[in-house]
C-alpha angles and dihedrals in degrees: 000000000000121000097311105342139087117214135197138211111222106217123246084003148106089234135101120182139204144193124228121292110282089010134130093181147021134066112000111218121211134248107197110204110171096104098058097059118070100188089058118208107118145273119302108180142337128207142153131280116198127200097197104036097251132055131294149090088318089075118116114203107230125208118195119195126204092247080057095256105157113203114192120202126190127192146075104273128021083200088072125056094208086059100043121079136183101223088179150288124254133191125221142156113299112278117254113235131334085293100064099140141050133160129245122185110309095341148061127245117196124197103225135151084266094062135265105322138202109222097218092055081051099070099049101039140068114265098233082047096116101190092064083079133093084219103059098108086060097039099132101039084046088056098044081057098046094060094041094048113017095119103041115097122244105067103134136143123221128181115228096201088189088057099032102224136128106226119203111195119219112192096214081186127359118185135143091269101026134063114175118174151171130185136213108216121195118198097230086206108052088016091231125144139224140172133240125208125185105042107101109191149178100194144336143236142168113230127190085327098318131100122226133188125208121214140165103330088331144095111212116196104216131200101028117098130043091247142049106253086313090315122116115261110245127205148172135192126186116199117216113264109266127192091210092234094292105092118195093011112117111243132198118206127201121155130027123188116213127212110222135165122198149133091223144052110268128201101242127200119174135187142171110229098207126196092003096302118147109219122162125228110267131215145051112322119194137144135227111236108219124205131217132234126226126192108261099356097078137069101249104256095021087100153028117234111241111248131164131301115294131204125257121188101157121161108249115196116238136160138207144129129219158082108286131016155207135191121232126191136175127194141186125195140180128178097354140088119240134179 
């Protein structure tokens, strides 16, 4: 859909196609591309780019091939020459998958072998120029996925405005019986990323605020309850190694106090990565379940009333000897909110 028009990708072709303006039915007229694209393969996807974050005369109609060409038209009416510009054609790395685009704000990011791109970097930087993508700070686990999964179907980015978060779905497998999936998930605030594990989808979609996940012959709706279909919610953070300002000098760590904030009682596992090793927190992680009292409705001392979120800086043991270290943490919550 671009302004008043509904356009068509012609499969395996060069073609796009479009009803009449204002128009949901009728002759479809053609839009022959071929000549545009000098790579050749064949059209992928078409959305809109907006200048002005809404909808107007402001919207450029954008074209993707499968070799990653990007043509960019301005105008009012592909059906009149005088009002149907080329604005320019751009080439990327290929797009992964049919779902290649989605908007976010003002701009377009597209999911290509590159990374995830703006639209608008993209126009004024070199294409083997890395840092132009969203993606850069995952790049190389980006880049392990895309040539694991590249083919399979299921890569798609959708925008959680209540989050807010831009999710950015990897079909680790996608059959007919089986859907196995991770997504990268980028604070659009801070611009940090994380990873979820668990939710095997298909495909995404916000409905009515809310975001869903479809999976094999299911619709999960996500983010809305404290616990994982009554299971705990598991998580793990990693800090970046640090010298300690005192580069070269042997070090022996034994405590870390974590910062928390939460109106719950958290499983906590902590543990000191030295000299670049990667070893995970061991133990036996579980969460107390804590219930909530409500007025006339529980036995006087059964429960504890629900407040706000409390402050938690406790002394965890740890051990570890090096150079260099990271802190490494794993928690496990249910019912409660932690941060």
């Amino acid at each position: 859909h671009w302004k008043t028009f509904v356009f068509f990708i012609q499969d395996a072709s060069m073609s796009a196609w479009y009803l009449p303006a204002g128009s949901i039915g009728g002759a479809e007229a053609e839009l022959p591309l071929g000549g545009v694209f000098k790579f050749g393969g064949y059209l992928m996807a078409m959305a809109t780019w907006t200048l002005d974050a809404g909808e107007g005369v402001d919207d450029h109609a954008v074209f993707i091939t499968s070799k990653g060409e990007v043509a960019v038209y301005k105008g009012t009416d592909p059906s009149d020459a005088t009002k149907w510009a080329l604005a320019g054609v751009w080439r990327l790395g290929p797009p992964i998958g049919r779902r290649c685009f989605h908007k976010l704000a003002g701009d377009l990011v597209l999911l290509t072998t590159d990374g995830f791109v703006p639209l608008s970097k993209v126009l004024v930087a070199d294409k083997f120029n890395p840092s132009v993508a969203i993606s850069d700070r995952i790049r190389t686990a980006l880049a392990e996925a895309i040539r694991s999964y590249e083919s399979n179907f299921g890569w798609q980015a959708v925008f959680n405005p209540s989050a807010p978060a831009m999710m950015f779905n990897v079909p680790l497998i996608s059959t007919s019986t089986v859907a196995l999936s991770h997504q990268y998930v980028m604070n659009t605030v801070t611009g940090a990323w994380c990873r979820f594990t668990g939710w095997n989808a298909y495909c995404w979609e916000l409905f009515n605020g809310s975001l869903f996940y479809g999976g094999y012959g299911k619709v999960v709706k996500s983010l809305t309850w404290l616990f994982d279909l009554s299971a705990n919610i598991t998580g793990e953070a990693k800090q970046a190694f640090s010298d300690f300002g005192a580069p070269g000098i042997q070090k022996q760590f034994k405590l870390a106090r974590p910062t928390l904030q939460t109106d719950g009682a958290p499983g906590i596992l902590v543990a000191m990565n030295v000299d670049y090793r990667d070893d995970e927190p061991t133990g036996v992680l579980s969460a107390e379940a804590l219930g909530t009292a409500t007025w006339n409705g529980t036995t006087w001392g059964g429960a504890i009333w629900q407040g706000g979120l409390a402050t938690s800086r406790r002394w965890e043991s740890l051990s570890g000897v090096g150079i260099v270290g990271a802190f490494r943490m794993r928690i496990a919550t249910k019912d409660a909110r932690v941060r």
